[in-house]
DSSP file (Angstrom, degrees, kcal/mol; ACC not computed):
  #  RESIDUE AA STRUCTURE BP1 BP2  ACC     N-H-->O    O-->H-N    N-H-->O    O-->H-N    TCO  KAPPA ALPHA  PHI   PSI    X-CA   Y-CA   Z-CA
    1    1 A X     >        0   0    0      0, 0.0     4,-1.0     0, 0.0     5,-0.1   0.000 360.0 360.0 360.0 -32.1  -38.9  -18.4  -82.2
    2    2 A X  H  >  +     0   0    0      2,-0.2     4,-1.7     1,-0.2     3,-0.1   0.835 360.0  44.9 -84.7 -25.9  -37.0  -20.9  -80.8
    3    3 A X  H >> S+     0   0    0      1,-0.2     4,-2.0     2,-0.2     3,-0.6   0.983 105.3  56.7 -32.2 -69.0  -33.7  -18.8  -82.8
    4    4 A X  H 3> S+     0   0    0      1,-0.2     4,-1.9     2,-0.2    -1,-0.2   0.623 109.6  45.1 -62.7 -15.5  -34.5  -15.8  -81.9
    5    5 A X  H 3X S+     0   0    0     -4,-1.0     4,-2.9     2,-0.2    -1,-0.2   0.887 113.1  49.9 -65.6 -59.5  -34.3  -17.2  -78.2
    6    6 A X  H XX S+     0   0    0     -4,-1.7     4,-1.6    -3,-0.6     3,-0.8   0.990 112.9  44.6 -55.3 -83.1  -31.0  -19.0  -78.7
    7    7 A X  H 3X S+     0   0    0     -4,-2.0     4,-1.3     1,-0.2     3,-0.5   0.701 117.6  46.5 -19.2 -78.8  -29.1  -15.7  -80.4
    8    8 A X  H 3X S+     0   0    0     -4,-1.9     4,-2.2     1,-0.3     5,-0.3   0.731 113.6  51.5 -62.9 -38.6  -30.8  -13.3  -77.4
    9    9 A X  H XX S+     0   0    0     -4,-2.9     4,-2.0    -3,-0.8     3,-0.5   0.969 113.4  43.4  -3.7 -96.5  -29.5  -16.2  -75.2
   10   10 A X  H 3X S+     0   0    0     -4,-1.6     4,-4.0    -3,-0.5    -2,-0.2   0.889 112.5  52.7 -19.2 -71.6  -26.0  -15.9  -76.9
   11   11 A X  H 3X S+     0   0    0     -4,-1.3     4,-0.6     1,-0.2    -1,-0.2   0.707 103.0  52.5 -64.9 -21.4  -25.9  -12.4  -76.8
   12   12 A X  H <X S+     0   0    0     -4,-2.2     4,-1.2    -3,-0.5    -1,-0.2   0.570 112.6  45.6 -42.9 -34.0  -26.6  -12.1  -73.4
   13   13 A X  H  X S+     0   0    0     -4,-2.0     4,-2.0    -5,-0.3     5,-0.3   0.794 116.8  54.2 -84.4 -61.2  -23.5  -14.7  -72.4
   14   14 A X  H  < S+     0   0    0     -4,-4.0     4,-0.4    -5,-0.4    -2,-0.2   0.859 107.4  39.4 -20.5 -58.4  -21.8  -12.7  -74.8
   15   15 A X  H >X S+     0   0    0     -4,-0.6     4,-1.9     1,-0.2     3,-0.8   0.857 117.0  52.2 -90.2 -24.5  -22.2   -9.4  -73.6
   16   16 A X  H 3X S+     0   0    0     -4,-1.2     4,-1.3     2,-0.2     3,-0.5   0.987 109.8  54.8 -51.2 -59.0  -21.8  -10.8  -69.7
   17   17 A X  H 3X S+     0   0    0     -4,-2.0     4,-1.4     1,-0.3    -1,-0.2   0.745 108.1  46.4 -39.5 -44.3  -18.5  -12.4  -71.1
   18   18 A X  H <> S+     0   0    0     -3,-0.8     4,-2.2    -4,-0.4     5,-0.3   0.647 109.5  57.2 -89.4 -25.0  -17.2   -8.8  -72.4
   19   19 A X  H >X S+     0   0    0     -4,-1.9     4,-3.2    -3,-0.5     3,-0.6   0.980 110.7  40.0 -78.0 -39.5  -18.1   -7.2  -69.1
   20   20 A X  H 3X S+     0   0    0     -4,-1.3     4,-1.0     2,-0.3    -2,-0.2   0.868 112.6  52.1 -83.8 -64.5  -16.1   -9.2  -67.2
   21   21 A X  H 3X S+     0   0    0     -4,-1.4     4,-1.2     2,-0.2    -1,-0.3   0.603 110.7  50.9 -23.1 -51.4  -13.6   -9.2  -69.5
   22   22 A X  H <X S+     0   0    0     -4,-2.2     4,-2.4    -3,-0.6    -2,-0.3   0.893 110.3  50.4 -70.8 -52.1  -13.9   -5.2  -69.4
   23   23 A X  H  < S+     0   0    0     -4,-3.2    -2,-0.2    -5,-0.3     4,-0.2   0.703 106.6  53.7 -70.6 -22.0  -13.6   -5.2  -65.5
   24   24 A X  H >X S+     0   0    0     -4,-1.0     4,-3.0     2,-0.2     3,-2.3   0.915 109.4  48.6 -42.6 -72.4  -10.6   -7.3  -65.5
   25   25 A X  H 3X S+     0   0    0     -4,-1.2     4,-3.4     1,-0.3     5,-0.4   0.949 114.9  44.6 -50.5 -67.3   -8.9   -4.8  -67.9
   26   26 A X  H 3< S+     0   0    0     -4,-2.4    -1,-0.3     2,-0.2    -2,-0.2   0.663 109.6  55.9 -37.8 -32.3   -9.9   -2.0  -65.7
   27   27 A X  H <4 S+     0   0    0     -3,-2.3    -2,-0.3    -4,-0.2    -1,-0.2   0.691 111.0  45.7 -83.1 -34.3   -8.8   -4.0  -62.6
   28   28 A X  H  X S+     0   0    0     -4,-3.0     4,-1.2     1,-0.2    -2,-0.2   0.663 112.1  54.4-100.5   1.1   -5.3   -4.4  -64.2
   29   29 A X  H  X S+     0   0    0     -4,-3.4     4,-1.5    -5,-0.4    -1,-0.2   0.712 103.3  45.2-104.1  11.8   -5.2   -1.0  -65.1
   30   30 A X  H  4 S+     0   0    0     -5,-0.4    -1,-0.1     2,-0.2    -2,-0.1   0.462 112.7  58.7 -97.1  -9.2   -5.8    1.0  -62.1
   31   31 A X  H  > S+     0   0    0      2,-0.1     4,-1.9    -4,-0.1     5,-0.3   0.884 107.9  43.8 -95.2 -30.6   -3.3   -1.6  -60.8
   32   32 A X  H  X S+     0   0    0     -4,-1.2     4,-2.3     2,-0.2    -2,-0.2   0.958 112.7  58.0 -37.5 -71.0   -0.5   -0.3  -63.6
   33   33 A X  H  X S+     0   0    0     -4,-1.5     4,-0.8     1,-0.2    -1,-0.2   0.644 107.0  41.6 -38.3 -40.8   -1.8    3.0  -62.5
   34   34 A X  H >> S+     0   0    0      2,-0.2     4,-2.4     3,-0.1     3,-2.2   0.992 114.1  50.7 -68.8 -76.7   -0.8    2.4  -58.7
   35   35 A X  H 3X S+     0   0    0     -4,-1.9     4,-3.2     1,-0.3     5,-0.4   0.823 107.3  57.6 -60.1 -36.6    2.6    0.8  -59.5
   36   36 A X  H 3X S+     0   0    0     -4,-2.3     4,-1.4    -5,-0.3    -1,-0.3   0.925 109.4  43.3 -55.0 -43.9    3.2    3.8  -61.7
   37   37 A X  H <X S+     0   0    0     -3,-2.2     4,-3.8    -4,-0.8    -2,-0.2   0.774 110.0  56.7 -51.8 -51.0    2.8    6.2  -58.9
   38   38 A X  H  X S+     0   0    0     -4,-2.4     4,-3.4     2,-0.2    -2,-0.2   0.841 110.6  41.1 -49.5 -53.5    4.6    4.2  -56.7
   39   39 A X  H  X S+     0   0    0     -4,-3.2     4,-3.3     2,-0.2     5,-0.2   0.992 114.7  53.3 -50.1 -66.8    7.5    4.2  -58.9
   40   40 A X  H  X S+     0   0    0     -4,-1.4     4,-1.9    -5,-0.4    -2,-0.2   0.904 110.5  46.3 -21.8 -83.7    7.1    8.0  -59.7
   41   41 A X  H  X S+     0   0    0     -4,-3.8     4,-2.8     1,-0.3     5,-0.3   0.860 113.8  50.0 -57.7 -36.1    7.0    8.9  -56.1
   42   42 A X  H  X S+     0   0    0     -4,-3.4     4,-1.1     1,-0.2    -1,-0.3   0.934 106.4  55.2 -54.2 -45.0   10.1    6.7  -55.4
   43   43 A X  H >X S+     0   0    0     -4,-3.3     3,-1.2     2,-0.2     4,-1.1   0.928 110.9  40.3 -13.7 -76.9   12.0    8.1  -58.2
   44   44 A X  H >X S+     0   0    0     -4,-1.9     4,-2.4     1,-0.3     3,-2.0   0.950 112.1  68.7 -65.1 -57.3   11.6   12.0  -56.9
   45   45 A X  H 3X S+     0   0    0     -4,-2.8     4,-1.8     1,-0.3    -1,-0.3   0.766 108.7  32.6  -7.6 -49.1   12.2   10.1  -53.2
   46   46 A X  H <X S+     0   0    0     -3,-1.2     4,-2.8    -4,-1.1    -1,-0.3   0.819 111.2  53.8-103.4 -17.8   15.6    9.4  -54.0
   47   47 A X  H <X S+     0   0    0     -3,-2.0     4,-1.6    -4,-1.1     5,-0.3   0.692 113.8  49.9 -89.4  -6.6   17.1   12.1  -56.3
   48   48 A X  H  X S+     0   0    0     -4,-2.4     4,-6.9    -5,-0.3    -2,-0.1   0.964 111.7  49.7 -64.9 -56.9   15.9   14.5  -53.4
   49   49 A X  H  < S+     0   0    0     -4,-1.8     5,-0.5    -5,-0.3     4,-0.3   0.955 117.2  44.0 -48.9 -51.6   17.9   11.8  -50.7
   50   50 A X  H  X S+     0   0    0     -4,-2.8     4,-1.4     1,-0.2    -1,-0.2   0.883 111.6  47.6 -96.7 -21.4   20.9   12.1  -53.0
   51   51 A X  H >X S+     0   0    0     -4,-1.6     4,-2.3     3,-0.2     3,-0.7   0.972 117.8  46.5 -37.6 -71.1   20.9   16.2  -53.8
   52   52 A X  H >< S+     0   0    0     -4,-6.9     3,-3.4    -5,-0.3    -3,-0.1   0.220 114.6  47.2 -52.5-101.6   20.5   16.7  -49.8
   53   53 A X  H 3> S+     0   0    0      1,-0.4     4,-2.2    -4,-0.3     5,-0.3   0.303 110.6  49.4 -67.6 -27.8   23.2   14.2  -49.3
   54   54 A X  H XX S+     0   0    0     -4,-1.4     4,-2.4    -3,-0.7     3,-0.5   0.974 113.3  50.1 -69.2 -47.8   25.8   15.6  -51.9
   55   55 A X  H <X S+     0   0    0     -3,-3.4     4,-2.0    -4,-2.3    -2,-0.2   0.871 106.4  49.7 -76.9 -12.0   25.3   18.7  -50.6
   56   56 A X  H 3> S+     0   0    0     -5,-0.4     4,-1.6     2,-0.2    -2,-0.2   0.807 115.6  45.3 -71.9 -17.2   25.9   17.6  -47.1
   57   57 A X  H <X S+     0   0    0     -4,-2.2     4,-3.2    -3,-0.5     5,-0.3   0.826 110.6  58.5 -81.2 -71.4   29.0   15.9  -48.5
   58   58 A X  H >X S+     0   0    0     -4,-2.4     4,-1.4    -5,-0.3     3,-1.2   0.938 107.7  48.0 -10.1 -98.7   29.7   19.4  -50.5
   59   59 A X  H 3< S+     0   0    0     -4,-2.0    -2,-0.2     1,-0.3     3,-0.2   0.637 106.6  47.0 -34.0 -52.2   29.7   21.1  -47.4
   60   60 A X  H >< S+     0   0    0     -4,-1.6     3,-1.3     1,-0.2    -1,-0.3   0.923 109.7  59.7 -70.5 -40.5   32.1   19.1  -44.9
   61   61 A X  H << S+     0   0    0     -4,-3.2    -1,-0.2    -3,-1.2    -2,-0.2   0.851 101.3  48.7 -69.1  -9.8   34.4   19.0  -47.5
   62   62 A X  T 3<        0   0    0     -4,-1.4    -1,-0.2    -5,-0.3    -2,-0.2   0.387 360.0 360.0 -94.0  12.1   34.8   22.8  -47.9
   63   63 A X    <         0   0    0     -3,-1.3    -1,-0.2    -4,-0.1    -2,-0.1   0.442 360.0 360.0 -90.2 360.0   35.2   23.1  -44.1
């Protein structure tokens, strides 16, 4: 009896161990996730800035 106590014992610490473990994982990938976006949306941000500004650049020189 006194096993079967210890193991469920164990496995309980175990499976607390793995959750934690899991929510961590989760925590750094929704933070990946973020930073990913972030990038993303800076990316498009800036080739947009540098089309308009080449075509404003464009333009005054053909005036």
């Amino acid at each position: 009896m006194v096993d079967s106590t210890n193991s469920v014992a164990e496995l309980t610490e175990s499976f607390a161990i793995k959750a934690e473990e899991s929510k961590a994982l989760q925590l750094e990938l929704t933070k990946t996730v973020e930073r990913e976006r972030l990038l993303r949306q800076f990316m498009v941000i800036s080739w947009v800035g540098f089309a308009a500004l080449t075509a404003v650049i464009v333009t005054m020189v053909k005036k």
